[in-house]
N, CA, C and O atoms as a GROMACS GRO file, in nm:
protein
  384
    1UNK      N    1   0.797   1.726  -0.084
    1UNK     CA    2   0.851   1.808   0.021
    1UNK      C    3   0.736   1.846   0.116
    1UNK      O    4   0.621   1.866   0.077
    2UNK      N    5   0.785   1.856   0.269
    2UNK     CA    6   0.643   1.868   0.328
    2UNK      C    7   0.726   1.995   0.443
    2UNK      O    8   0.835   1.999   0.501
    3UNK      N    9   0.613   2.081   0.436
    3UNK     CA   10   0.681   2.212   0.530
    3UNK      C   11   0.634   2.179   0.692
    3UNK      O   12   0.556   2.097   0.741
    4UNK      N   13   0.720   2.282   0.747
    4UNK     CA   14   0.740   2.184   0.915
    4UNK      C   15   0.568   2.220   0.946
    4UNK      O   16   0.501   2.301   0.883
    5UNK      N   17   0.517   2.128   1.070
    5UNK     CA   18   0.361   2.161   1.093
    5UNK      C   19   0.392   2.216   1.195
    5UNK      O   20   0.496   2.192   1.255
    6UNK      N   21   0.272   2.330   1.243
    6UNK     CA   22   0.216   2.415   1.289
    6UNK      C   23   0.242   2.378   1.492
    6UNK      O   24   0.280   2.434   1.595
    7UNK      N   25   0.188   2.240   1.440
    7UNK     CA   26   0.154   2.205   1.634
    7UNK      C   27   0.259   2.187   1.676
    7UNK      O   28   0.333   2.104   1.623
    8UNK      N   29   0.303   2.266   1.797
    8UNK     CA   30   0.403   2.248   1.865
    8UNK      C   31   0.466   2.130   1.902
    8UNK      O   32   0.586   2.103   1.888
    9UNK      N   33   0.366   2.049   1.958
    9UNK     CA   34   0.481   1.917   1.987
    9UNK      C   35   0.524   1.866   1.872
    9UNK      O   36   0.647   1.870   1.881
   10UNK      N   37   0.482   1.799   1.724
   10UNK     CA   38   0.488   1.754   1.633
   10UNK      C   39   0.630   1.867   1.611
   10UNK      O   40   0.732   1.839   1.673
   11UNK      N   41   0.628   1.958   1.547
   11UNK     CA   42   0.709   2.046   1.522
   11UNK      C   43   0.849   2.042   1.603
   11UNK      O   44   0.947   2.091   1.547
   12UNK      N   45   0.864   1.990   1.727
   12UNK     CA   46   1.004   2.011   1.813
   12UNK      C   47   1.009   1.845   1.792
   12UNK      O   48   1.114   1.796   1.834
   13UNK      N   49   0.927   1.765   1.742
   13UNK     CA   50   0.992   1.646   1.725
   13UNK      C   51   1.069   1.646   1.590
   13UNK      O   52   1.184   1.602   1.580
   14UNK      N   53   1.012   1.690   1.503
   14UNK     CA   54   1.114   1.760   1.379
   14UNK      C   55   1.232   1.799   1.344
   14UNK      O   56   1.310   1.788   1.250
   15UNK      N   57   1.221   1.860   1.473
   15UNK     CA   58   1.359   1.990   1.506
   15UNK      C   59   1.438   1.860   1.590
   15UNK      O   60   1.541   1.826   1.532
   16UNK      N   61   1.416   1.808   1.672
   16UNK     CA   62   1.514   1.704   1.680
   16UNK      C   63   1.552   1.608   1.608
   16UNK      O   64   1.634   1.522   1.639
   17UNK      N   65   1.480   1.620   1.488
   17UNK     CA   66   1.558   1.518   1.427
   17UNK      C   67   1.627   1.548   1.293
   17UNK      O   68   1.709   1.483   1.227
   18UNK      N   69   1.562   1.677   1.272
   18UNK     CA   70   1.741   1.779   1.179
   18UNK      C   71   1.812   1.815   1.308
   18UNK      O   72   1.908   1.871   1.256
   19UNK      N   73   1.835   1.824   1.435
   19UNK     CA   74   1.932   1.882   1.472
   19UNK      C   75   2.009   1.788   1.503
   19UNK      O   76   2.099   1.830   1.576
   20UNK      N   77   2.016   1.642   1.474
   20UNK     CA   78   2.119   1.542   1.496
   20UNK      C   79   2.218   1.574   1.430
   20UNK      O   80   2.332   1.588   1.475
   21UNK      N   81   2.174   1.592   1.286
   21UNK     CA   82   2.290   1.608   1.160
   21UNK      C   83   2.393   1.820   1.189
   21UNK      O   84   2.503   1.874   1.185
   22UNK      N   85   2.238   1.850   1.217
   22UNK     CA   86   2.277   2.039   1.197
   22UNK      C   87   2.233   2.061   1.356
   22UNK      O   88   2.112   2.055   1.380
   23UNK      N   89   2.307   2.082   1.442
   23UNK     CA   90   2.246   2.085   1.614
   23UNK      C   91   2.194   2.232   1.620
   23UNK      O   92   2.100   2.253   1.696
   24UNK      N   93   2.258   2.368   1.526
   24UNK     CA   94   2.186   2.473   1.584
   24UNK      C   95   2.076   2.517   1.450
   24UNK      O   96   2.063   2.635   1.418
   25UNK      N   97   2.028   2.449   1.406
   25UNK     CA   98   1.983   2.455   1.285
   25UNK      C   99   1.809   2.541   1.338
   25UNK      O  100   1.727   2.483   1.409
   26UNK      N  101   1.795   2.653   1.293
   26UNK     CA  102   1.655   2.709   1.291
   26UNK      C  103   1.578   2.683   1.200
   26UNK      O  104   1.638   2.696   1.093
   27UNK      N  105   1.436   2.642   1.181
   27UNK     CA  106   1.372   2.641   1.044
   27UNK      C  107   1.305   2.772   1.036
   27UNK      O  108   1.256   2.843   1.124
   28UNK      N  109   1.319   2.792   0.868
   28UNK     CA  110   1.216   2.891   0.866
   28UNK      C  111   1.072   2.927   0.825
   28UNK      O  112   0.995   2.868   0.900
   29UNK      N  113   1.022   2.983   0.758
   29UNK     CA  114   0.863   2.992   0.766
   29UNK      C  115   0.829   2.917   0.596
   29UNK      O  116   0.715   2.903   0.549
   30UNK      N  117   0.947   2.882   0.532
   30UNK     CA  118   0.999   2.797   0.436
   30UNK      C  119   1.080   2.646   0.429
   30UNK      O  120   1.140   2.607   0.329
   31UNK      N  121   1.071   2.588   0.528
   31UNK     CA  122   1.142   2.515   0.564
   31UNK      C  123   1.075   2.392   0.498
   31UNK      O  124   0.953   2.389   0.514
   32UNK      N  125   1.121   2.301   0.436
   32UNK     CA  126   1.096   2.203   0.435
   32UNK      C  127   1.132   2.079   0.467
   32UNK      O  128   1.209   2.089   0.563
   33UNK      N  129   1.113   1.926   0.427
   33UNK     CA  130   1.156   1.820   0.464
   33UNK      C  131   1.120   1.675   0.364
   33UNK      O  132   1.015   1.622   0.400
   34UNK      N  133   1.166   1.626   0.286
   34UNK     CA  134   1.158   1.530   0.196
   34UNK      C  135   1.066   1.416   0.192
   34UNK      O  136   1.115   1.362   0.291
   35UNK      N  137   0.981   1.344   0.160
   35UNK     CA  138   0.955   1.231   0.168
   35UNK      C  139   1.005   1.116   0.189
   35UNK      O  140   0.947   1.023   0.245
   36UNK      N  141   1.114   1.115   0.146
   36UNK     CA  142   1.220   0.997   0.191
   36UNK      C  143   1.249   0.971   0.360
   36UNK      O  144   1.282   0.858   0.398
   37UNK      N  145   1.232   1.096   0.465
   37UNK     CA  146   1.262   1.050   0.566
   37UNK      C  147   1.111   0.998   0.651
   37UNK      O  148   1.097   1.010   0.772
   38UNK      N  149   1.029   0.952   0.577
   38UNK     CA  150   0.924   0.919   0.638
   38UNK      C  151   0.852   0.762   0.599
   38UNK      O  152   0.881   0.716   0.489
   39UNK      N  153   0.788   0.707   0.662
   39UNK     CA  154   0.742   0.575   0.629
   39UNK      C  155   0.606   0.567   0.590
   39UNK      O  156   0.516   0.626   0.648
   40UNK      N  157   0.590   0.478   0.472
   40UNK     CA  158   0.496   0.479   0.393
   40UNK      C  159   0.354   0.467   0.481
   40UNK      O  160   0.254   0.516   0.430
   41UNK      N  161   0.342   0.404   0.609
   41UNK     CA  162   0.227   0.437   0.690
   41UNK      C  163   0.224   0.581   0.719
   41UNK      O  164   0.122   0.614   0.780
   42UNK      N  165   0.316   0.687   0.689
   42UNK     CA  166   0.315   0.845   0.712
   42UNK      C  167   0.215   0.917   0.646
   42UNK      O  168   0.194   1.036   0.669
   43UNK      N  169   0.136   0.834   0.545
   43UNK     CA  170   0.090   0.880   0.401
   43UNK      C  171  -0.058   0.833   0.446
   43UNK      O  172  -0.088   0.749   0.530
   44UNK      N  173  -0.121   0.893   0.383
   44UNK     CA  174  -0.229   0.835   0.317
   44UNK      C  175  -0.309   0.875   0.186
   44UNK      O  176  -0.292   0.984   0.132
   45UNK      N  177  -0.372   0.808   0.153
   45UNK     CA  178  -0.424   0.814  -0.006
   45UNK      C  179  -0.514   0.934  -0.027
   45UNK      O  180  -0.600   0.928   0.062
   46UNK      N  181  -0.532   1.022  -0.090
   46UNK     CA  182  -0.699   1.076  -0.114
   46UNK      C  183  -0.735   1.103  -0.243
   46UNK      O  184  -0.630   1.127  -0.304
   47UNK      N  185  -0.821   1.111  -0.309
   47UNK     CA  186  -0.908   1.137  -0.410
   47UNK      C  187  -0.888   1.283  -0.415
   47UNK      O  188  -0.920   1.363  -0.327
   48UNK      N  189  -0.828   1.312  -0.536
   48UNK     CA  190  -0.823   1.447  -0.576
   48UNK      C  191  -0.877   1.493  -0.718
   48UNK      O  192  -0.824   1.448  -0.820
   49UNK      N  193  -0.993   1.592  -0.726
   49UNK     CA  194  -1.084   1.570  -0.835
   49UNK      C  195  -1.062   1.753  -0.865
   49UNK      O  196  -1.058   1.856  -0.798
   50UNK      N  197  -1.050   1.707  -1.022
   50UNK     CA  198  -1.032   1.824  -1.128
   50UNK      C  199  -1.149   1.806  -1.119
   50UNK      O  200  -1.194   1.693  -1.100
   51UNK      N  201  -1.244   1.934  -1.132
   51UNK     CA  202  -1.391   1.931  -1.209
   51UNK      C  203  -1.374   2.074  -1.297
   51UNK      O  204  -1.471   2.150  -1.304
   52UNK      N  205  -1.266   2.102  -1.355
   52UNK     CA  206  -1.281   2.200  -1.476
   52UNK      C  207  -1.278   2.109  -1.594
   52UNK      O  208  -1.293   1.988  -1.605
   53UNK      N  209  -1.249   2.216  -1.691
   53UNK     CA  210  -1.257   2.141  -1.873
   53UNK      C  211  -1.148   1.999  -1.856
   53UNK      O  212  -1.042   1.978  -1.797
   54UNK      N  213  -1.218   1.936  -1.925
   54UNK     CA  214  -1.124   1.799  -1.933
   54UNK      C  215  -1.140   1.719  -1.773
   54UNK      O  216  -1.038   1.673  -1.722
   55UNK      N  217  -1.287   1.706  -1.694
   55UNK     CA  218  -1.213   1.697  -1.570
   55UNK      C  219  -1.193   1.554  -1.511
   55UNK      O  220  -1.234   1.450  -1.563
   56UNK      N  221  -1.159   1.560  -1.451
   56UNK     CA  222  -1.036   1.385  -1.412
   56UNK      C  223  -1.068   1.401  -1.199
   56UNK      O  224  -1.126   1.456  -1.106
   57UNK      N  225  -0.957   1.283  -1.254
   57UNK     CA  226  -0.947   1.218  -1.094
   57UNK      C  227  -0.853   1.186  -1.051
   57UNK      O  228  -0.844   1.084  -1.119
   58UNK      N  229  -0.749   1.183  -0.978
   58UNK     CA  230  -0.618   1.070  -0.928
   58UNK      C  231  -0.611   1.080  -0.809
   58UNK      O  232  -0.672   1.173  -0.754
   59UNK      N  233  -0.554   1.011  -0.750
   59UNK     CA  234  -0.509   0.994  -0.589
   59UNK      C  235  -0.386   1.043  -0.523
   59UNK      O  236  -0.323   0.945  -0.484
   60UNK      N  237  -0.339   1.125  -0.502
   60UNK     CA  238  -0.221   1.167  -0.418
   60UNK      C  239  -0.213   1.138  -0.244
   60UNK      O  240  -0.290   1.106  -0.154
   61UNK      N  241  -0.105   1.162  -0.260
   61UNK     CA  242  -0.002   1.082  -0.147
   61UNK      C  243  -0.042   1.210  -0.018
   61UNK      O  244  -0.025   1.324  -0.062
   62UNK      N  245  -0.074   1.205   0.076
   62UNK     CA  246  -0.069   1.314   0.175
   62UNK      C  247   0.024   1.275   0.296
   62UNK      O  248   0.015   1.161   0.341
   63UNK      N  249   0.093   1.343   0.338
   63UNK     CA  250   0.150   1.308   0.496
   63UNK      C  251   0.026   1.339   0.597
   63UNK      O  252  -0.059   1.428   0.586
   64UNK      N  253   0.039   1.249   0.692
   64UNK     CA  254  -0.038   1.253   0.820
   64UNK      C  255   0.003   1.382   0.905
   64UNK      O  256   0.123   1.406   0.916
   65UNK      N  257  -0.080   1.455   0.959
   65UNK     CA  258  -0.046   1.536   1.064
   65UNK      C  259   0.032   1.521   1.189
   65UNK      O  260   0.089   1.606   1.257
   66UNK      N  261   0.020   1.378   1.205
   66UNK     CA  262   0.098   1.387   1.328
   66UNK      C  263   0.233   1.285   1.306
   66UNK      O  264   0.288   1.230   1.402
   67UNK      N  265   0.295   1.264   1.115
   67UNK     CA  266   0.379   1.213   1.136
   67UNK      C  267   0.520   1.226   1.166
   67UNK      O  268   0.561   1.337   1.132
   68UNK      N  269   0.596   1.163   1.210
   68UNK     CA  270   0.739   1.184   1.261
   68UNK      C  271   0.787   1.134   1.202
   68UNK      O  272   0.755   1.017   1.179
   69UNK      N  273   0.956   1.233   1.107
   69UNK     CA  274   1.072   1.116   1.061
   69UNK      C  275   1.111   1.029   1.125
   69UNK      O  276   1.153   1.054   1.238
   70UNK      N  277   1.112   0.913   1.081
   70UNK     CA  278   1.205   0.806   1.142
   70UNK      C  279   1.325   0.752   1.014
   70UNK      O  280   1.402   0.658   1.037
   71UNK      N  281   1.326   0.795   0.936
   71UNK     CA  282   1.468   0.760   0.860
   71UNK      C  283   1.552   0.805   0.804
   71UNK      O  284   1.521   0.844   0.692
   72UNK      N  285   1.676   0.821   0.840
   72UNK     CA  286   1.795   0.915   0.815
   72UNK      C  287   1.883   0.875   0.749
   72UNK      O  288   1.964   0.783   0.761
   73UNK      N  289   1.856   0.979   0.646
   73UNK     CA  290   1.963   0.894   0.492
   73UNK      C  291   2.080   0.902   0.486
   73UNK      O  292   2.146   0.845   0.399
   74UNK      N  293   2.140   0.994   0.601
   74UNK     CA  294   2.303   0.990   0.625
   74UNK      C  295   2.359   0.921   0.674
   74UNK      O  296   2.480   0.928   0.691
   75UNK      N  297   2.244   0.780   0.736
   75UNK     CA  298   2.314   0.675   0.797
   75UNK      C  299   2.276   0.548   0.709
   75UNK      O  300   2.329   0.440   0.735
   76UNK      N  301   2.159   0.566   0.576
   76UNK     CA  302   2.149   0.430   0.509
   76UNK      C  303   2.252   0.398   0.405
   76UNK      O  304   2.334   0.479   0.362
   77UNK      N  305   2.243   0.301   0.376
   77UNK     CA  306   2.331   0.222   0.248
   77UNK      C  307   2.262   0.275   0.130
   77UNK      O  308   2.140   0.262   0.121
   78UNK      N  309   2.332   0.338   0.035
   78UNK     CA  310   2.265   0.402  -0.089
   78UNK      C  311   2.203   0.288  -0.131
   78UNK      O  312   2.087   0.299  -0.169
   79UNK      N  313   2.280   0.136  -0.133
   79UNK     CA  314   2.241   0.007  -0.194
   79UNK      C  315   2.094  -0.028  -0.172
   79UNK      O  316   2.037  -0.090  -0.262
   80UNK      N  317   2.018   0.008  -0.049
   80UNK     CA  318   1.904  -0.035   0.034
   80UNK      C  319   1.805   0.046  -0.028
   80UNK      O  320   1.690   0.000  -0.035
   81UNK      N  321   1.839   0.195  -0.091
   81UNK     CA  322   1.728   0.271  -0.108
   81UNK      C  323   1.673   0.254  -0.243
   81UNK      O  324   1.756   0.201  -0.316
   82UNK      N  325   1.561   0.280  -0.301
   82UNK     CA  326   1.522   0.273  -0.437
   82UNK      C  327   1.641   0.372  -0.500
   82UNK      O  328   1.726   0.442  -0.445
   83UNK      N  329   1.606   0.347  -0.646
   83UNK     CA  330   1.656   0.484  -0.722
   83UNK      C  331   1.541   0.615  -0.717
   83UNK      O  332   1.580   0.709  -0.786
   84UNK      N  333   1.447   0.632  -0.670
   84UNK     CA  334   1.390   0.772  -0.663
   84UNK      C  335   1.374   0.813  -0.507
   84UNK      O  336   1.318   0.916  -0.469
   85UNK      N  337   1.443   0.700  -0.410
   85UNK     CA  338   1.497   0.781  -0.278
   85UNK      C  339   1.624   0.797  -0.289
   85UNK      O  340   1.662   0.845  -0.182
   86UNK      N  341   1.725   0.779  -0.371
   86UNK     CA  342   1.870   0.782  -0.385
   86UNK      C  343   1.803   0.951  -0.479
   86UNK      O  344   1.818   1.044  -0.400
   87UNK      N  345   1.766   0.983  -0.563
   87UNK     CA  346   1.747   1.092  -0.638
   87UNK      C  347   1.713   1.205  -0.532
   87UNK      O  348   1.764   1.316  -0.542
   88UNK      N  349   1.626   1.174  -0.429
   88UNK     CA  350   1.507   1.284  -0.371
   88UNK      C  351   1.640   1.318  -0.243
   88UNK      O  352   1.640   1.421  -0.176
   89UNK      N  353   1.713   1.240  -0.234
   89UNK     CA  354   1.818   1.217  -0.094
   89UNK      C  355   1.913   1.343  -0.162
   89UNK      O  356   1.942   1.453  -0.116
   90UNK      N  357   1.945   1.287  -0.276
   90UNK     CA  358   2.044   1.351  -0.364
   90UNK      C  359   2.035   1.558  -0.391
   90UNK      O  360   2.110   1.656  -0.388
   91UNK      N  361   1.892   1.524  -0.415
   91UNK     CA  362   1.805   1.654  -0.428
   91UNK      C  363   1.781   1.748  -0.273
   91UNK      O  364   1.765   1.870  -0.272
   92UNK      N  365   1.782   1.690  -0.191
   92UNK     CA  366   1.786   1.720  -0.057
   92UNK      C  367   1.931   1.791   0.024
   92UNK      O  368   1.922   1.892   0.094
   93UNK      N  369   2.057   1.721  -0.001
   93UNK     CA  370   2.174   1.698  -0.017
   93UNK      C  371   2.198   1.832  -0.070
   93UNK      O  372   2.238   1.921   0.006
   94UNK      N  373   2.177   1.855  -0.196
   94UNK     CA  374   2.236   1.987  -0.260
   94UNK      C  375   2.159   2.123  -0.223
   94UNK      O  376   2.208   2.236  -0.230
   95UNK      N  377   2.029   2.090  -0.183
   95UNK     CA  378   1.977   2.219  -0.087
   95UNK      C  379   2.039   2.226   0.052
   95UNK      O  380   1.974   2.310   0.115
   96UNK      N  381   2.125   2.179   0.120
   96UNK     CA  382   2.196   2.224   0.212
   96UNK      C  383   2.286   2.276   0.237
   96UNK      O  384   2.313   2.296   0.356
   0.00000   0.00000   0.00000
């Protein structure tokens, strides 16, 4: 889940693209938005390092700052999506 960003333009490109589905829809200072409506160039990789007891390493997924949804799951074929964007869609779905 990624909460709406800060910069104004990025942010009203957002808002247009929940207000297709919800037109008077406000976000709030909680608002979020799924991974599923974004494309895997949206992401990028980084190195995220535990250095307490036991300490480790893995890579997580970040969204880009300046990315924009481009895919709207109320118009795809459930058939097209994986099963953990059919789940996260699903999960999305019942918070509305």
């Amino acid at each position: 889940m990624h909460m709406f960003p800060r910069d104004d333009v990025t942010r009203e490109k957002w808002l247009r693209f929940v207000r297709r589905h919800r037109a008077k829809w406000q976000p709030s200072k909680t608002s979020v938005l799924c991974s599923v409506h974004f494309e895997l160039s949206d992401f990028e990789q980084r190195l995220d390092l535990n250095l307490g007891e036991g300490s480790s390493f893995q890579t997580k997924r970040w969204l880009k700052k300046d990315a924009v949804q481009t895919k709207d799951c109320v118009q795809q074929q459930e058939n097209t999506l994986t099963l953990r964007e059919q789940r996260m869609i699903s999960l999305c779905l019942q918070k509305v």
